[in-house]
Every structure is written in C-alpha cells, then in structure tokens.
BADREN-226721 format. One record per residue (C-alpha): x, y, z. Coordinates in steps of 0.001 Angstrom, whole numbers, plus 500000, padded with zeros to 6 digits. Example, Ala and Ser with C-alpha at 12.3 -4.5 7.8 and 13.67 -1.06 7.14 Angstrom:
BEGIN
+--------+--------+--------+
:      X :      Y :      Z :
+--------+--------+--------+
: 512300 : 495500 : 507800 :
: 513670 : 498940 : 507140 :
+--------+--------+--------+
//
This chain:
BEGIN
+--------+--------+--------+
:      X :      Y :      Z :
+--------+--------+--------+
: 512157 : 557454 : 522047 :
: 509726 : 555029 : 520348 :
: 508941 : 555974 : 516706 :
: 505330 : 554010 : 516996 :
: 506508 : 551433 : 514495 :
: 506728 : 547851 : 515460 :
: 510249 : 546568 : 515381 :
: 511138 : 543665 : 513360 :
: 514593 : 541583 : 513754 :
: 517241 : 542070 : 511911 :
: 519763 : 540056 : 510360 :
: 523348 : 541444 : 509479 :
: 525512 : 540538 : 506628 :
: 527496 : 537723 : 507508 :
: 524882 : 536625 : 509848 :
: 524068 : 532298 : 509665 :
: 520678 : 532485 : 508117 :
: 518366 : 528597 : 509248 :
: 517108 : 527277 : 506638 :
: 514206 : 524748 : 507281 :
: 515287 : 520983 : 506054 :
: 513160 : 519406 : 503924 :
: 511782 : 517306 : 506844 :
: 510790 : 519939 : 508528 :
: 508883 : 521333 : 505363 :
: 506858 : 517642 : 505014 :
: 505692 : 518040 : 508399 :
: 504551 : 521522 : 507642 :
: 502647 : 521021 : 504836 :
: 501443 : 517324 : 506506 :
: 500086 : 519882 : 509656 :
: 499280 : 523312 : 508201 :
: 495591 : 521966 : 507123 :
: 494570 : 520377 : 510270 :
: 496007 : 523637 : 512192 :
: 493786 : 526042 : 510136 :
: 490857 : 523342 : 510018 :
: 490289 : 523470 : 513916 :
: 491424 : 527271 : 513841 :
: 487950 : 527569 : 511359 :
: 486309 : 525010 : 513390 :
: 486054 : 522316 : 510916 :
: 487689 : 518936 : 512004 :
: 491304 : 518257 : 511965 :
: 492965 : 514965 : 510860 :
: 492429 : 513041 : 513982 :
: 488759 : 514021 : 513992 :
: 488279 : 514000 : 510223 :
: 485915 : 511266 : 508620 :
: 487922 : 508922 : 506481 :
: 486993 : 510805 : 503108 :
: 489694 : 511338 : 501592 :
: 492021 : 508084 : 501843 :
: 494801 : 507489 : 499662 :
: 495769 : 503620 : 499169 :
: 499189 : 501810 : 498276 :
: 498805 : 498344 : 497664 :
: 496256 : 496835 : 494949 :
: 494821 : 494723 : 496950 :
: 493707 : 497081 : 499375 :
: 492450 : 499223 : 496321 :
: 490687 : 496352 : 495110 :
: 488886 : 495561 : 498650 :
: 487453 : 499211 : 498440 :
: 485982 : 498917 : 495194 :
: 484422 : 495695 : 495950 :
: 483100 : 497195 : 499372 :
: 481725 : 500444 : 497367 :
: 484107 : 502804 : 499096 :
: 485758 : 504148 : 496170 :
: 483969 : 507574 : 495958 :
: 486269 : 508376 : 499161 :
: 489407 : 507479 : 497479 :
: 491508 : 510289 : 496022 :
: 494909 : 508577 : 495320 :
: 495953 : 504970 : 494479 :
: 499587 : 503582 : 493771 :
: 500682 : 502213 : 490263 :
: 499538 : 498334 : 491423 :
: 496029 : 499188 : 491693 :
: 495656 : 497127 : 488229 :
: 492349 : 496128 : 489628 :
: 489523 : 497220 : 488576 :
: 490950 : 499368 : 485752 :
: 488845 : 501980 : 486717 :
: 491079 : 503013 : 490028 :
: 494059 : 504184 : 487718 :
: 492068 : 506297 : 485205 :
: 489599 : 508150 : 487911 :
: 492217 : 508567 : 491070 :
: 495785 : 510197 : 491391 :
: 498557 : 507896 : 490680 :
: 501117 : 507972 : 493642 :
: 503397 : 506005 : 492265 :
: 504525 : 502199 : 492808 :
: 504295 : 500632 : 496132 :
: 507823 : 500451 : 497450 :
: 508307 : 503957 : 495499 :
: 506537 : 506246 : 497190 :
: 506567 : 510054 : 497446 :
: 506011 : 511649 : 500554 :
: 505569 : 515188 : 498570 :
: 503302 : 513370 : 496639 :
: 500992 : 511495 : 499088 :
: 500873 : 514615 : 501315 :
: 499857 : 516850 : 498099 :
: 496333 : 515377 : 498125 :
: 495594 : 515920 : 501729 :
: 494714 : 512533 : 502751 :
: 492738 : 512369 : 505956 :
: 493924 : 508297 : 506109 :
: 496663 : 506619 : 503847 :
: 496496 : 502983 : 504099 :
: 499671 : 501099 : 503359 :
: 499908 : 497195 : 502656 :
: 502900 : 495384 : 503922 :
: 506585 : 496331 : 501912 :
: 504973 : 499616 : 500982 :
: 507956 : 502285 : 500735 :
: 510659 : 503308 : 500835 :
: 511676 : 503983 : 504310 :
: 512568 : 506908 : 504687 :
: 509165 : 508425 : 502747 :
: 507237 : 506314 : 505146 :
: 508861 : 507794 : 508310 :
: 508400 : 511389 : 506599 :
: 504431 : 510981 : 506063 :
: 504650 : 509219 : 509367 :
: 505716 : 513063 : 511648 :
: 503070 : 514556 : 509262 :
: 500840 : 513508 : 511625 :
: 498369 : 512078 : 508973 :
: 496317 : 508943 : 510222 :
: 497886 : 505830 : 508347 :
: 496754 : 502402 : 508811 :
: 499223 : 499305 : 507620 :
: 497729 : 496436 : 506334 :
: 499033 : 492806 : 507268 :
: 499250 : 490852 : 503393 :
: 498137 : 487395 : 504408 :
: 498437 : 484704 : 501438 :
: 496264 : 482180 : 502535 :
: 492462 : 482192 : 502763 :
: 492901 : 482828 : 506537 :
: 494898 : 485830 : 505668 :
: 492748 : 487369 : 503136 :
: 489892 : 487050 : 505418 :
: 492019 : 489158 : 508062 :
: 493276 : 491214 : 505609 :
: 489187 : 492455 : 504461 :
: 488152 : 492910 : 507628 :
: 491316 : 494873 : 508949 :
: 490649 : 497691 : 505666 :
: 486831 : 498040 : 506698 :
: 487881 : 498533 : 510165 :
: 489928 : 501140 : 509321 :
: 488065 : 503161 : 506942 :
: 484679 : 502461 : 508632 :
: 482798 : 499837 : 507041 :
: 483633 : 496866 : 509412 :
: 480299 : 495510 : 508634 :
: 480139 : 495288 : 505063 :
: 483859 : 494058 : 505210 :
: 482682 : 491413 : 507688 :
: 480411 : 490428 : 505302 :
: 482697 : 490494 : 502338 :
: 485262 : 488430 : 504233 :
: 482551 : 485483 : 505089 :
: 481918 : 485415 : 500801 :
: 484994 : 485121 : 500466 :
: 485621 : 482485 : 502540 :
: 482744 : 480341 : 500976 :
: 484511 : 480728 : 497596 :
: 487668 : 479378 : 498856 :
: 485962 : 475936 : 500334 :
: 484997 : 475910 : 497061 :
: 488569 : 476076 : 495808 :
: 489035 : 473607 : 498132 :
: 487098 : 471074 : 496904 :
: 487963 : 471469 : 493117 :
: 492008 : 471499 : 494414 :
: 490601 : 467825 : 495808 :
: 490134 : 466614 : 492594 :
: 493316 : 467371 : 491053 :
: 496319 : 464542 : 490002 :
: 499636 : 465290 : 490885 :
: 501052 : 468617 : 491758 :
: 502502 : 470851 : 488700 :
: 505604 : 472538 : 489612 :
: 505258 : 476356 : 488355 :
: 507342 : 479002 : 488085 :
: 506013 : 482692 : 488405 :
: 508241 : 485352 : 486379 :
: 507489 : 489091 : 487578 :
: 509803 : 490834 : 485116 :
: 513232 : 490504 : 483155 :
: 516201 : 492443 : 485014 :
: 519422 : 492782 : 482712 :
: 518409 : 489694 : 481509 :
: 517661 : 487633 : 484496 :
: 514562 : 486737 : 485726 :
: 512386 : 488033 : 488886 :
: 510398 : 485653 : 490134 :
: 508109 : 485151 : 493136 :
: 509541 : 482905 : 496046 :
: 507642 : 481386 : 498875 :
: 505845 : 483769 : 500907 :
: 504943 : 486129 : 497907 :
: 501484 : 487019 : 496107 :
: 502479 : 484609 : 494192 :
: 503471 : 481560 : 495658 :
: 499845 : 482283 : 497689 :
: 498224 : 482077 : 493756 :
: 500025 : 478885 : 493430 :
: 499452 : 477223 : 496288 :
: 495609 : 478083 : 495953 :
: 495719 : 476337 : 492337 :
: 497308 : 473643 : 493472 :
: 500428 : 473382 : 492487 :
: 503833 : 473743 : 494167 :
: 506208 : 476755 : 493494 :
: 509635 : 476038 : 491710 :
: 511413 : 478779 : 493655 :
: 510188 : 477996 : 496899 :
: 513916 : 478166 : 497746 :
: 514113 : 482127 : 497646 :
: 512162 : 484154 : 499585 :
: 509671 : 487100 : 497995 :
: 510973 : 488664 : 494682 :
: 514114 : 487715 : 493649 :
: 516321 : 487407 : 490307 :
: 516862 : 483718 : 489098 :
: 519332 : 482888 : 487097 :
: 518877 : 480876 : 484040 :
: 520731 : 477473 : 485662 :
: 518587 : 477784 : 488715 :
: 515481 : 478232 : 486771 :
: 516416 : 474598 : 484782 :
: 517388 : 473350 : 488351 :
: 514121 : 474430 : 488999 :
: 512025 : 472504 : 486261 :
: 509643 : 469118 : 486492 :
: 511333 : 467339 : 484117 :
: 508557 : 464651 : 484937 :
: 506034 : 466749 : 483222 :
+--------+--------+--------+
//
C-alpha cells in the first residue's frame, strides 16, 4: 500500500558508497555555470562574449593592455610584470608552468588564453574537460613571430582589427631595429641569467625569450648550446665567455 511519500534510495551499512574524483568535481564546477546560464536563458560559455578572459603568459597580458582590452581581464599569471598595473588590479593565478586548475576555474573565465609551455599538464588537461573556451598562443621570437603572435590574441578575444593594426606598428619599429643593428661592430657574446638554483645558474638557451632579446640587440647568445631554460654550471659559463672582449 503506498504511504503517499516519495521513496528515496537507500544505502545499507556496509554498502560501497562513490565518491566523485576530483576530476570529476573540476568539470562540475567548469560546467555548472554554463548549465544554469542557458537554463535562465543567458548565454553559456560557447556563446558567451569574451568578457571575462583570464591570461597566462606576460606577453599575452601585455598585448591586451596595449590593445585596451584590459577592462575584460579578470585573472593574470605571476609573469604579467608588464605593465605593473595587471598584477595589482587582476587575480593572480599563479606562474605560468604552475597553474591551478581550482584556481583558473574559480573566476569563471568565459576564455583562458595560454602562451606556449603554460602548465603543468595535467591542470591543463583538467581546465581542458571543463569545457571552458581556451585559446593557446604560438610564442614566436622573431619579429615575424611577434607579429603572428598580436594578431593570433586579437583574433581570439575579438579585436582582430586593432591587433592588425598593432602588429603593422610593430613591425615598423623593428625595421627600425634593423637598421640601428646595421650599424653595430662586432657581435658581443651575452649571457642571460634567469635565476640562481642551489647555486647554479639558469640561463636562457637558444630558442628562449631571451635568446629572441639577444638576437634583436645584436649580439650572439653564449648558451646557444642548450635549449630554453636550463642550469649552467660555473665551467660552462667560463667555456662560455668572449675572452676577446
């Protein structure tokens, strides 16, 4: 005979209980807001305007500012150095290869935009089955690559125009570069040091920010030999040296 009271499962002593994984909570919290959006009738991520994009890389930080995009920026990571401003008005998400998915995903991003390196894995996969949009960013060195690299961040967040723009100044100030580098003697041999690890050195290799600094200056890179970041020791740093200078 039914008592008129909804039945509800039950779950014995002894009984396995599932417990959701942490994965599984990400992509819950990544999803719940777009579910309830278009429930309400308000957008969803996929439909969303780009207004609230979270950035790791500096560089891509910096190419927002300089387009005037920064009012729809609500997280940066801990190398957004440039301009100061970014680290004292937006949520700090950590460093670059650091990253937190349970942090990125707690300010709702409607876009996260990730330069290349940006990590670790297994946080990048986890915001990945969120389902929020996320746009990587190829991190040309040469004047080439910068020019790609502008345009591909207005493309993504909407403002291929003024990046287009942006990109051809840019490229005007490097044939400038160009024809001061002309002018210069002999190549200086320089060595960029990131940071000191247990005493050894981190320096920046070929195909680093780096080495792409040096090269634009002029000068050649002592640790071509190693590639990106990477400790030096104190012989190969001497190996390393223009004695000629």
């Amino acid at each position: 005979m039914s008592t008129g009271k909804a039945s509800h499962p039950q779950v014995t002593a002894g009984s396995p209980v599932s417990r959701p994984s942490r994965r599984d909570a990400l992509a819950a919290l990544g999803l719940a807001v777009p579910a309830l959006s278009g429930l309400l009738g308000a957008p969803t991520f996929a439909q969303a305007a780009t207004d609230r994009i979270v950035v790791a890389g500096g560089v891509v930080t910096e190419v927002i500012y300089a387009l005037g995009e920064q009012d729809r920026v609500v997280g940066v990571d801990s190398t957004s150095l440039f301009p100061a401003e970014a680290l004292r008005q937006k949520a700090n998400i950590g460093y670059v290869r650091a990253l937190s998915a349970e942090g990125v995903l707690s300010l709702k991003p409607t876009l996260l935009l990730l330069i290349d390196g940006a990590g670790p894995p297994d946080a990048i996969s986890l915001l990945t089955e969120s389902g929020i949009r996320i746009e990587r960013i190829a991190d040309g060195q040469t004047p080439e690559g910068v020019a790609v690299k502008i345009r591909a961040i207005g493309t993504a967040i909407g403002a291929a125009e003024p990046a287009a723009r942006l990109a051809d100044r840019t490229a005007a100030s490097f044939r400038e570069l160009d024809d001061l580098r002309s002018r210069l003697g002999r190549k200086r041999r320089v060595l960029f040091v990131l940071s000191l690890q247990n005493g050894r050195a981190l320096v920046g290799g070929r195909n680093s920010s780096a080495d792409g600094i040096i090269a634009l200056a002029g000068a050649e890179n002592a640790a071509a030999a190693i590639e990106g970041y990477k400790p030096m020791t104190d012989e190969a740093m001497i190996a390393s040296s223009d004695r000629k200078s």
